[in-house]
TIMARNU-725700 format. One record per residue (C-alpha): x, y negated, z; residue in one letter; residue number from 1. Coordinates in pm, 1 decimal, decimal comma. Each point is the difference from the previous one (the first is absolute). Layout:
BEGIN
<c1->X; c2->Y; c3->Z; residuo->A; num->NUM> $
...
This chain:
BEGIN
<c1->2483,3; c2->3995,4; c3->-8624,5; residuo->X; num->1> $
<c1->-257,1; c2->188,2; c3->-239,7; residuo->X; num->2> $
<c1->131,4; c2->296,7; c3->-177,1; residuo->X; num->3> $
<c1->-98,6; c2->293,0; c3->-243,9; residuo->X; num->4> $
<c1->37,3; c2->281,5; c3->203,7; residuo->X; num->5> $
<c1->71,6; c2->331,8; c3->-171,4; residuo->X; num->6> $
<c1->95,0; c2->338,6; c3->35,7; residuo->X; num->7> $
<c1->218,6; c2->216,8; c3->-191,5; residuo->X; num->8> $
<c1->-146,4; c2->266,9; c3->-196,6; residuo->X; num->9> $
<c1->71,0; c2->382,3; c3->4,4; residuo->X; num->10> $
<c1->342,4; c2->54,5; c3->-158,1; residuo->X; num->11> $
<c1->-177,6; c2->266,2; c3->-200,9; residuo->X; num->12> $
<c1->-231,7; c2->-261,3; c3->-161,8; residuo->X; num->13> $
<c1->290,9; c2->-222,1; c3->-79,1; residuo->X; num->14> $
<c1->155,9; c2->310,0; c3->-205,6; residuo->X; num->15> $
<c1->-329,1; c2->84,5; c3->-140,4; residuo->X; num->16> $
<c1->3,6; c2->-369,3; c3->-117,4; residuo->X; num->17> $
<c1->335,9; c2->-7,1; c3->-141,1; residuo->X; num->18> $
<c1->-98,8; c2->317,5; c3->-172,1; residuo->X; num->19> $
<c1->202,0; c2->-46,2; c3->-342,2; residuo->X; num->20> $
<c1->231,3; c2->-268,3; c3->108,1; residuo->X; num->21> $
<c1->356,7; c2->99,0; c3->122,5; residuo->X; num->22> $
<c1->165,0; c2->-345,7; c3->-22,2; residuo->X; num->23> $
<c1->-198,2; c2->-228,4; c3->292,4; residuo->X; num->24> $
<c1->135,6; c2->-330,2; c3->107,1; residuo->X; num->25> $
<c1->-27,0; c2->-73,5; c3->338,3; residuo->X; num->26> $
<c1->-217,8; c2->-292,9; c3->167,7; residuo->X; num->27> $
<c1->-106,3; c2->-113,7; c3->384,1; residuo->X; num->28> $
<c1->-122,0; c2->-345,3; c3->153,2; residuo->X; num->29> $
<c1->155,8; c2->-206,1; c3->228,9; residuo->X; num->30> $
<c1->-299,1; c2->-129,3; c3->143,7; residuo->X; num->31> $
<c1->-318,9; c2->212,5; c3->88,6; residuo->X; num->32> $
<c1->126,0; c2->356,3; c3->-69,7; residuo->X; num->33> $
<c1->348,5; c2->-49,0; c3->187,7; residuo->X; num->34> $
<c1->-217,0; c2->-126,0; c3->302,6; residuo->X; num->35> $
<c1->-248,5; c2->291,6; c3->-2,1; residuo->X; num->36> $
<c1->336,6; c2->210,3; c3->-69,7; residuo->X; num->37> $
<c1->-159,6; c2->127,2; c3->-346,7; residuo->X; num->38> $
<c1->250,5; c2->-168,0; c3->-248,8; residuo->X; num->39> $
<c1->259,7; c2->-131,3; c3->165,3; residuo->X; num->40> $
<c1->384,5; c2->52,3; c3->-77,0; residuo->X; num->41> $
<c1->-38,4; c2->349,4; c3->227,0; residuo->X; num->42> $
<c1->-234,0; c2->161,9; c3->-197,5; residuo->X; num->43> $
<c1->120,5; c2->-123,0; c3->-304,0; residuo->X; num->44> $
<c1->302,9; c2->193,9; c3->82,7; residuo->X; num->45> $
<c1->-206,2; c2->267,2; c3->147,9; residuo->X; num->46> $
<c1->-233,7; c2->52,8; c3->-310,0; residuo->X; num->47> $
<c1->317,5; c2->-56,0; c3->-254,1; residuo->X; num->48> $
<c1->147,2; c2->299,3; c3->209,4; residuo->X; num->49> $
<c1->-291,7; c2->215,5; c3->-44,6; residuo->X; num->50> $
<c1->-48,5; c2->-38,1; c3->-348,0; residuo->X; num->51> $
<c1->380,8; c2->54,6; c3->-67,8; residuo->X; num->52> $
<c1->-56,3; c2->326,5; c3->172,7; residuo->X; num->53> $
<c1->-322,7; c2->108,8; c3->-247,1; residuo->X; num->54> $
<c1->221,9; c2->-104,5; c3->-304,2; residuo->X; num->55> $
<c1->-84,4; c2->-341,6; c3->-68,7; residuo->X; num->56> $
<c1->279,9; c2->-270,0; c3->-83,5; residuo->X; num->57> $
<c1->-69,7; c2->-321,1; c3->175,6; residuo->X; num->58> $
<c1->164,4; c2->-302,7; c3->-217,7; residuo->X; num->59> $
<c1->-26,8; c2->-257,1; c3->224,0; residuo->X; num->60> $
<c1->-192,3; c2->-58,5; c3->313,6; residuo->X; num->61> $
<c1->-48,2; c2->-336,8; c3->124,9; residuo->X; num->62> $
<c1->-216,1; c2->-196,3; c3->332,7; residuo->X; num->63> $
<c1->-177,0; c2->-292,6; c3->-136,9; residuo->X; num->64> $
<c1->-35,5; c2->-282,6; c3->226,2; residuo->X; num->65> $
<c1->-395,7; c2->-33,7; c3->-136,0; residuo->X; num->66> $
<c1->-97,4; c2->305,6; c3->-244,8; residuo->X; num->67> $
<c1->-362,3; c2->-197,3; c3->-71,1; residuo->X; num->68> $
<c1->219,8; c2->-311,1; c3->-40,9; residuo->X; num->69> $
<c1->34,7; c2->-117,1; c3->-410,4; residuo->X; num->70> $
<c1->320,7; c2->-36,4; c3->57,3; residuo->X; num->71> $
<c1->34,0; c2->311,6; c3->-8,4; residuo->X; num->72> $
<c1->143,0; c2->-15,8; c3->-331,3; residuo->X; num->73> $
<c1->299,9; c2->-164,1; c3->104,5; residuo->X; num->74> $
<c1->64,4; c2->343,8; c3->240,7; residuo->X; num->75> $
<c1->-91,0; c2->199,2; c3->-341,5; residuo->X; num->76> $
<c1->308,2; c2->-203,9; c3->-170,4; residuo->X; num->77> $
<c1->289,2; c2->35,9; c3->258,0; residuo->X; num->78> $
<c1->-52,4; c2->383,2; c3->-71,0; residuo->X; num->79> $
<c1->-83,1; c2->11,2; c3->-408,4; residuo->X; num->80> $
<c1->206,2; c2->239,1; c3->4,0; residuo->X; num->81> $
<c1->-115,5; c2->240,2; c3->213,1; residuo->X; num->82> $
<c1->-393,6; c2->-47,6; c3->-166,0; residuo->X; num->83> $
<c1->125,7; c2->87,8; c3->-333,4; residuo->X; num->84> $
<c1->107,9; c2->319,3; c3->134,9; residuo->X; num->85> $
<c1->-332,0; c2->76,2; c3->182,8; residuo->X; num->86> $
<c1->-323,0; c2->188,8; c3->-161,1; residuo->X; num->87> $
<c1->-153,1; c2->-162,8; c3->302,8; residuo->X; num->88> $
<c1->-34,4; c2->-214,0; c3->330,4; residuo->X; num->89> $
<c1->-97,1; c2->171,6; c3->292,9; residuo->X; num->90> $
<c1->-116,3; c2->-300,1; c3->224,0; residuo->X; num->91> $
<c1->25,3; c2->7,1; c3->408,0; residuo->X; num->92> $
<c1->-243,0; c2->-324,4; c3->7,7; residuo->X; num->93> $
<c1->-331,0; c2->-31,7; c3->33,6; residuo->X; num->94> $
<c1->-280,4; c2->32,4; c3->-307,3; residuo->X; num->95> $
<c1->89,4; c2->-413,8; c3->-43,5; residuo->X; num->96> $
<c1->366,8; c2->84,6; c3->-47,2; residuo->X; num->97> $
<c1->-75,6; c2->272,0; c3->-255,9; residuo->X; num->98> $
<c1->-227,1; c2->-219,8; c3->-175,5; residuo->X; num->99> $
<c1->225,5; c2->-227,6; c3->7,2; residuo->X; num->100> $
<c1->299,8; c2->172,7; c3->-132,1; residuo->X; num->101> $
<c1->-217,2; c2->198,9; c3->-273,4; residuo->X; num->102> $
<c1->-5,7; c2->-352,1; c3->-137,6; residuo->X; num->103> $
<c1->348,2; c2->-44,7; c3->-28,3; residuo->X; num->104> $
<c1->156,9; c2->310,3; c3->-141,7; residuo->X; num->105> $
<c1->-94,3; c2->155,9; c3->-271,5; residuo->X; num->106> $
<c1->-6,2; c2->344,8; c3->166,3; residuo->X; num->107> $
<c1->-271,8; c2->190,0; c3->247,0; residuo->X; num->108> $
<c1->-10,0; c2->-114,2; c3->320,6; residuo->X; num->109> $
<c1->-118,0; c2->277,7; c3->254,7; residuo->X; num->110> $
<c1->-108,3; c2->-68,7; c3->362,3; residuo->X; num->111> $
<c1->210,8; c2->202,3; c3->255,6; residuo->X; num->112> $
<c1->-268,1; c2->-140,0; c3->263,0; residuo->X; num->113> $
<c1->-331,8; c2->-32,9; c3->70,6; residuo->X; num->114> $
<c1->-137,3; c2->-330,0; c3->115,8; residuo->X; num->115> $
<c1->-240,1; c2->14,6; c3->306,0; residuo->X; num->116> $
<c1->-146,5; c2->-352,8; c3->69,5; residuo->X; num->117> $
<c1->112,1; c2->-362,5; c3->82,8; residuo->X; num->118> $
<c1->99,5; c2->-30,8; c3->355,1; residuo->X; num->119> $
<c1->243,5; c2->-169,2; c3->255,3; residuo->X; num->120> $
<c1->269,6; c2->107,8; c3->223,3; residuo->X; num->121> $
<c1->-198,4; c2->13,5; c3->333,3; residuo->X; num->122> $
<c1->274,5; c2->179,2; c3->156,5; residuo->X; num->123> $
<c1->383,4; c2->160,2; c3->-34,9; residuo->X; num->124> $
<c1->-127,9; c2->251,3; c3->-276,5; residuo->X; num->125> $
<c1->-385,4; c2->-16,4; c3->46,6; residuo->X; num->126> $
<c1->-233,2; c2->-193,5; c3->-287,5; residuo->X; num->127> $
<c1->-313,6; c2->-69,3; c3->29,4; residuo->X; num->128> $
<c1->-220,6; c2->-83,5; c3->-249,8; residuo->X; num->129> $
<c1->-93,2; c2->-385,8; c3->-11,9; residuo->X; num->130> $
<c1->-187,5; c2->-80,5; c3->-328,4; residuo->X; num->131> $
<c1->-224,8; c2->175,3; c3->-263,6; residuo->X; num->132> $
<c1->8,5; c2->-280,4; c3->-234,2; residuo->X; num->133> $
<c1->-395,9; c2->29,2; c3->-3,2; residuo->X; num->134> $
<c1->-86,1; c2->-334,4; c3->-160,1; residuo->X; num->135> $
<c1->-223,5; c2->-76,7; c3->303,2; residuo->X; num->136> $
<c1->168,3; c2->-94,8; c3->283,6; residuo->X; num->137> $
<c1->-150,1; c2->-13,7; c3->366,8; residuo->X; num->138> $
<c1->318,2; c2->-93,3; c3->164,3; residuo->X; num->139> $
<c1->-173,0; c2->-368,8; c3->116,2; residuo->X; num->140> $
<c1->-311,8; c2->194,0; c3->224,4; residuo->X; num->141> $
<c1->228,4; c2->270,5; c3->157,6; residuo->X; num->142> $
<c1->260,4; c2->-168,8; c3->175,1; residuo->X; num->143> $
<c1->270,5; c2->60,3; c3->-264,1; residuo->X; num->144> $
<c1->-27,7; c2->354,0; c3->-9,6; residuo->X; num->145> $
<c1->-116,0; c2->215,9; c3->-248,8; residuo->X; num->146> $
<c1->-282,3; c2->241,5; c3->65,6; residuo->X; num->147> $
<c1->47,7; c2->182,3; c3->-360,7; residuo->X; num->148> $
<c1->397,1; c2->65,5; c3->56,2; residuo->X; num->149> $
<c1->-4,5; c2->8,8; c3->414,2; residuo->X; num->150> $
<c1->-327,6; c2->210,1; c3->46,7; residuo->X; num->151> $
<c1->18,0; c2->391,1; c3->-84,6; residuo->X; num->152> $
<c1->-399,2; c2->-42,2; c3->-135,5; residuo->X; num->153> $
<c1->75,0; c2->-320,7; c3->-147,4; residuo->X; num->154> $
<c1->-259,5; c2->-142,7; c3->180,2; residuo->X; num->155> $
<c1->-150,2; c2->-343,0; c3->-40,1; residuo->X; num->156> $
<c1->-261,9; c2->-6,8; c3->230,0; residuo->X; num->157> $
<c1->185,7; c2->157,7; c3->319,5; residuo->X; num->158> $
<c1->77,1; c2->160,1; c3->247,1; residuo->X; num->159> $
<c1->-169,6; c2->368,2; c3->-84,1; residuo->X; num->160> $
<c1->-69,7; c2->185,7; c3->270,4; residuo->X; num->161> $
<c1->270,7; c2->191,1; c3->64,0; residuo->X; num->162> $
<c1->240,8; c2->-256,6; c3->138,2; residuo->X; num->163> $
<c1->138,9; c2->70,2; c3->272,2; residuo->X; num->164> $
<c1->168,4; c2->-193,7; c3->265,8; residuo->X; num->165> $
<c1->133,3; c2->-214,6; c3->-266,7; residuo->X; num->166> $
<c1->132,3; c2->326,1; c3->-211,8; residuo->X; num->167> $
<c1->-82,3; c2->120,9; c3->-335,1; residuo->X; num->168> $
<c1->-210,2; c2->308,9; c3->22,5; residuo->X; num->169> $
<c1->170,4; c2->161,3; c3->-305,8; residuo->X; num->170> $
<c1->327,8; c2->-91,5; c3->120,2; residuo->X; num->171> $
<c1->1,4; c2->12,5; c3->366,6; residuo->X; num->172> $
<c1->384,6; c2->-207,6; c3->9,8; residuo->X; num->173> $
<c1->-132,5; c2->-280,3; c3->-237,4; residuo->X; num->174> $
<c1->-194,2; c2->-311,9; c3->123,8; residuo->X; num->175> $
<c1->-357,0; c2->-54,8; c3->-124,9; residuo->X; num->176> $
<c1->9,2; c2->-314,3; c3->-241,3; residuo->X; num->177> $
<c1->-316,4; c2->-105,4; c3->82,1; residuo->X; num->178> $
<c1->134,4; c2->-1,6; c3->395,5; residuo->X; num->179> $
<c1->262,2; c2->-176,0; c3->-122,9; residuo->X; num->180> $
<c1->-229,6; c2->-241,2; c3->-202,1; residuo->X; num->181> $
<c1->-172,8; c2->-32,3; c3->304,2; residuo->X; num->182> $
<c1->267,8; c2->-119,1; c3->244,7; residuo->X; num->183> $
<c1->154,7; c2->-276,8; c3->-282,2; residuo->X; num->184> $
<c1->-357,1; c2->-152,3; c3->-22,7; residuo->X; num->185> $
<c1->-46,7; c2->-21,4; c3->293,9; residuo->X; num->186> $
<c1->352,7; c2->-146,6; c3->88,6; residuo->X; num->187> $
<c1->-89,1; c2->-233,2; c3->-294,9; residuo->X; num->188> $
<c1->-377,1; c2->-76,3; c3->134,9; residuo->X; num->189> $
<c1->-176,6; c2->125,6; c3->-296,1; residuo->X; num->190> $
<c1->-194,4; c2->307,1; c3->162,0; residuo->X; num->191> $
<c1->-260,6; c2->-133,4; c3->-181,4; residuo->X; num->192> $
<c1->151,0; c2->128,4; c3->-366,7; residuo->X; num->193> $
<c1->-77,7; c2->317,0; c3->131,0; residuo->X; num->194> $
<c1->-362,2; c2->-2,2; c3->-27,8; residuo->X; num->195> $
<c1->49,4; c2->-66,2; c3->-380,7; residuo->X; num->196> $
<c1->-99,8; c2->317,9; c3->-203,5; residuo->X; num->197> $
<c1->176,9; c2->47,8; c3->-347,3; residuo->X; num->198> $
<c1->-164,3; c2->171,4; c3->-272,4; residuo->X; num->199> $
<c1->142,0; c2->236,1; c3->-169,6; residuo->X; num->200> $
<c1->331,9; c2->9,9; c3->-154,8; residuo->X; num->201> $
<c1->-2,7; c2->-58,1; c3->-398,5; residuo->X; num->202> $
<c1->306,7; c2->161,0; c3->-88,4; residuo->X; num->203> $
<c1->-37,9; c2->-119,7; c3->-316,8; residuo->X; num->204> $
<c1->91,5; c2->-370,7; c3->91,0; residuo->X; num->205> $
<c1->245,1; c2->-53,7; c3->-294,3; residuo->X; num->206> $
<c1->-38,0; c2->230,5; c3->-294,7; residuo->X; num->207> $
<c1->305,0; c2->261,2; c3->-75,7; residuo->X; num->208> $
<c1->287,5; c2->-19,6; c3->-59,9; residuo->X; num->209> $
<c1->7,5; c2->-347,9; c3->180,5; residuo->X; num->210> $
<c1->73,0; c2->-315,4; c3->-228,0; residuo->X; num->211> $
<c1->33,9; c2->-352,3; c3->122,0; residuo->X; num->212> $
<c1->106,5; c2->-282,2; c3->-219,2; residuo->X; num->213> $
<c1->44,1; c2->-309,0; c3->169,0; residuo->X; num->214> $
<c1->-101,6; c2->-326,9; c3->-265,7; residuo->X; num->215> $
<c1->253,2; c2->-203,9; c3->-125,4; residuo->X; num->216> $
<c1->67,4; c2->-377,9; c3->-8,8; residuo->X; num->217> $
C-alpha cells in the first residue's frame, strides 16, 4: 500500500512553531503516520507529554482514522469542545492532513512532521520510495520498475558504470535498478526495450502546482 512517509521534526522546531500559543489541541493519523510510527496514538501521547512538560495545555488530542480525509470535519465535531479551547492544532499527519485540517478549523494548523516522499512498505519498517509523480511515466519500457525512484542517479539510459555485481555503487547493500530492469525484461522477452534511448527528462511535464480537471457530461 502507498503511503506519505514522514518524519518527525526536532521538538525544538515544534516549540519554536508554537511560539505564542500555549493552548494546542492535539492531532495524529490513523493511517500513514501511525504506520511509519510518526502520528500514531504513541506519539500522540508522547508529544502531548512533552509539551505538558514545557507548559503547554493540550485540550484534546485525538488519532484520526484519515487526517487528509474531508471527513475530517466530522473528527473536528465529536471534540468542538476541545477546538474552542485551542489557539491551535498541532497536526501528527502528513502536509495532506494539515492541509486538510487548516480547512476545517478556523485556527493555525502547524506541522509536527516533515514529509519525505511517496513510498511503500517494502519491508517491517523499511520504505522505499516508489513514485515521483513526474507526469512522464516510463514504467511500460522498464519492466515495471522505476529508474527515477529505484536508481540512486535516476538514470534513464542505464546501467552507469559503476555497477557492480548487480549492486549500486553508491550504496553497496542496494540492487542496481537498471540490473534489476535487466533481469524482468529479460524474464519478460523484451531485451530489446533496452536499446531504446530516452531523451532527456522535462521536468516540467505538467505546469505547477498540478491541476487536472476531468470534463463533464
Amino acid at each position: 500500500m502507498i503511503r506519505s512517509i514522514t518524519k518527525q521534526k526536532p521538538f525544538e522546531e515544534v516549540l519554536e512553531l508554537l511560539s505564542g500559543l500555549d493552548r494546542i489541541f492535539l492531532a495524529g493519523c490513523g493511517t500513514c503516520t501511525t504506520l511509519c510510527r510518526t502520528g500514531g496514538m504513541p506519539e500522540v501521547l508522547e508529544m502531548a507529554s512533552k509539551l505538558g512538560e514545557k507548559g503547554k495545555i493540550v485540550t484534546g488530542q485525538m488519532v484520526i482514522p484519515v487526517a487528509c480525509d474531508e471527513l475530517t470535519h466530522e473528527a473536528v465535531e465529536d471534540h468542538k469542545q476541545a477546538f474552542s479551547e485551542a489557539e491551535a492544532v498541532l497536526m501528527m499527519s502528513c502536509a495532506y492532513g494539515v492541509q486538510t485540517m487548516s480547512k476545517q478549523v478556523g485556527l493555525p494548523a502547524i506541522p509536527a512532521l516533515d514529509t519525505l516522499f511517496v513510498g511503500k512498505e517494502m519491508g517491517l519498517g523499511r520504505f522505499d520510495e516508489v513514485c515521483t509523480q513526474c507526469g512522464s511515466c516510463v514504467l511500460g519500457l522498464t519492466g515495471g520498475i522505476c529508474p527515477v525512484t529505484a536508481c540512486h542517479k535516476g538514470l534513464l539510459n542505464g546501467p552507469c558504470g559503476g555497477t557492480n555485481n548487480g549492486k549500486c555503487e553508491i550504496d553497496s547493500d542496494k540492487d542496481c535498478a537498471w540490473t534489476l530492469i535487466y533481469l524482468k525484461l529479460k524474464e519478460q522477452g523484451k531485451l530489446d526495450l533496452m536499446r531504446k534511448y530516452h531523451d532527456l527528462r522535462n521536468h516540467n511535464v505538467e505546469p505547477k502546482p498540478g491541476k487536472i480537471r476531468l470534463p463533464l457530461e
